[in-house]
C-alpha positions as CSV (number, residue, x, y, z in Angstrom):
1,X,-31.7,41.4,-36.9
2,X,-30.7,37.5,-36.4
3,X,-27.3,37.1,-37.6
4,X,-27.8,33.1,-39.3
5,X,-27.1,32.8,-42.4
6,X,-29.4,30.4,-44.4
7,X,-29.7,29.0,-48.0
8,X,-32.0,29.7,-50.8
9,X,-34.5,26.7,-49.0
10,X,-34.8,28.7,-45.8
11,X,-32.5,25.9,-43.8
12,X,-29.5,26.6,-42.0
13,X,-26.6,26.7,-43.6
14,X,-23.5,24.2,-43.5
15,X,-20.3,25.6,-41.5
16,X,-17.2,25.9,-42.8
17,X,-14.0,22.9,-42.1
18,X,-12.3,25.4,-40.3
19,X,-15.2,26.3,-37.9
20,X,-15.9,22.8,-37.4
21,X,-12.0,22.1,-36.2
22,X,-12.3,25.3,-34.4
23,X,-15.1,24.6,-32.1
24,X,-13.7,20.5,-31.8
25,X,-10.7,22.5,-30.3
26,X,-12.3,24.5,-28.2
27,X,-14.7,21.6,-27.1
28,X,-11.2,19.9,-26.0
29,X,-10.2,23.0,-24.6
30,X,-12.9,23.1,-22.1
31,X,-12.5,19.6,-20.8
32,X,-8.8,21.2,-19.3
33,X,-11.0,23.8,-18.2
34,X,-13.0,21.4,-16.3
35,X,-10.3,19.1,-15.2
36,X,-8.9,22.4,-13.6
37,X,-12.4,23.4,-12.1
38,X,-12.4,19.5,-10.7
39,X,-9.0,19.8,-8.5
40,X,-10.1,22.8,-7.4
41,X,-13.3,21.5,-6.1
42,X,-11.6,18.2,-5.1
43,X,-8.9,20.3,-3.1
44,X,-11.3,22.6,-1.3
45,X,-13.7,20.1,-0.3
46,X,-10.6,17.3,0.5
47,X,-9.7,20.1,3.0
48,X,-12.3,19.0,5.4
49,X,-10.6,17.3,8.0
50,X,-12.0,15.8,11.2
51,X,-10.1,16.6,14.6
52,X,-8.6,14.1,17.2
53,X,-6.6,12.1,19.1
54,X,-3.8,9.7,18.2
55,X,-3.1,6.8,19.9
56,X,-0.6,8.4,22.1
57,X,-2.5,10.8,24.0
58,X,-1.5,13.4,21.6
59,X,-4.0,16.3,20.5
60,X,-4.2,17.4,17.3
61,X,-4.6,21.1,16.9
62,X,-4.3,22.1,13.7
63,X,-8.1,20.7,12.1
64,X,-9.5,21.2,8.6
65,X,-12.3,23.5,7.6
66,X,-15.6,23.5,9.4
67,X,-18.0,24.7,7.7
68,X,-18.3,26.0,3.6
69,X,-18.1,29.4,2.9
70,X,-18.8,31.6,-0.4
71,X,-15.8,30.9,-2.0
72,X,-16.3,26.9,-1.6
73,X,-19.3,27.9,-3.4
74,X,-17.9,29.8,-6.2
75,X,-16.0,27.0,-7.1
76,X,-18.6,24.5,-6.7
77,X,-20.9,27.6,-9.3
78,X,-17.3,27.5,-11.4
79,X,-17.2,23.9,-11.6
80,X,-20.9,22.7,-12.5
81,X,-20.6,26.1,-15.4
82,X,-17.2,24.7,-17.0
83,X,-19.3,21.3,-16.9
84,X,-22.1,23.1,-18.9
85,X,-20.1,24.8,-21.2
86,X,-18.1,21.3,-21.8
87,X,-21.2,19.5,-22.6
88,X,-22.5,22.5,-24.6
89,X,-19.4,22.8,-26.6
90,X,-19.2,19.0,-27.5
91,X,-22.9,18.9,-28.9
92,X,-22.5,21.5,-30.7
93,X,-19.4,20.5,-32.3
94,X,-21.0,17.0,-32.9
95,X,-23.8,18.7,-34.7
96,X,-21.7,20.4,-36.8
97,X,-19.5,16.7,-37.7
98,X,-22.6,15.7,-38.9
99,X,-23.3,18.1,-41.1
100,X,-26.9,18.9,-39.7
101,X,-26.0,22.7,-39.8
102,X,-28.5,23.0,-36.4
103,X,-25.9,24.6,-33.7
């Protein structure tokens, strides 16, 4: 049973003002989402350092990470899915603006 509610003509119906706002909010809501997801991924892969030798014959031990591991790519997965849902949210709330009724 499909949960769409349409007119008398068979179309979609229009959404309500506050719906609208509502998913204009949450469609702003997700580009903090994905400003968050992009630090994260900018902070894991920035951690890639290379290893050597200053100028005064001093090694450096401490070295960045070598190689990724699953949780580099769970954030990379986190990141490119906030990005979808940001993309997704502001179509859809842009649909809606112009009173298409096609979300």
């Amino acid at each position: 049973m499909s949960k769409t509610k349409r007119n008398d003509k068979g179309q979609f119906a229009k959404r309500s003002a506050k719906f609208t706002v509502f998913s204009w909010f949450a469609s702003f809501a997700s580009l903090g989402l994905l400003y968050a997801a992009g630090a994260a991924v900018y902070s894991t892969f920035g951690s890639f350092r290379s290893c050597g030798a200053n100028s005064s014959g001093l090694a450096i031990t401490s070295c960045g990470k070598q190689s990724i591991n699953i949780g580099d790519l769970i954030i990379l997965g986190l990141f490119v899915a906030s990005a979808l849902l940001a993309v997704s949210l502001f179509t859809a709330a842009w649909r809606m603006t112009l009173k298409r009724g096609t979300v």
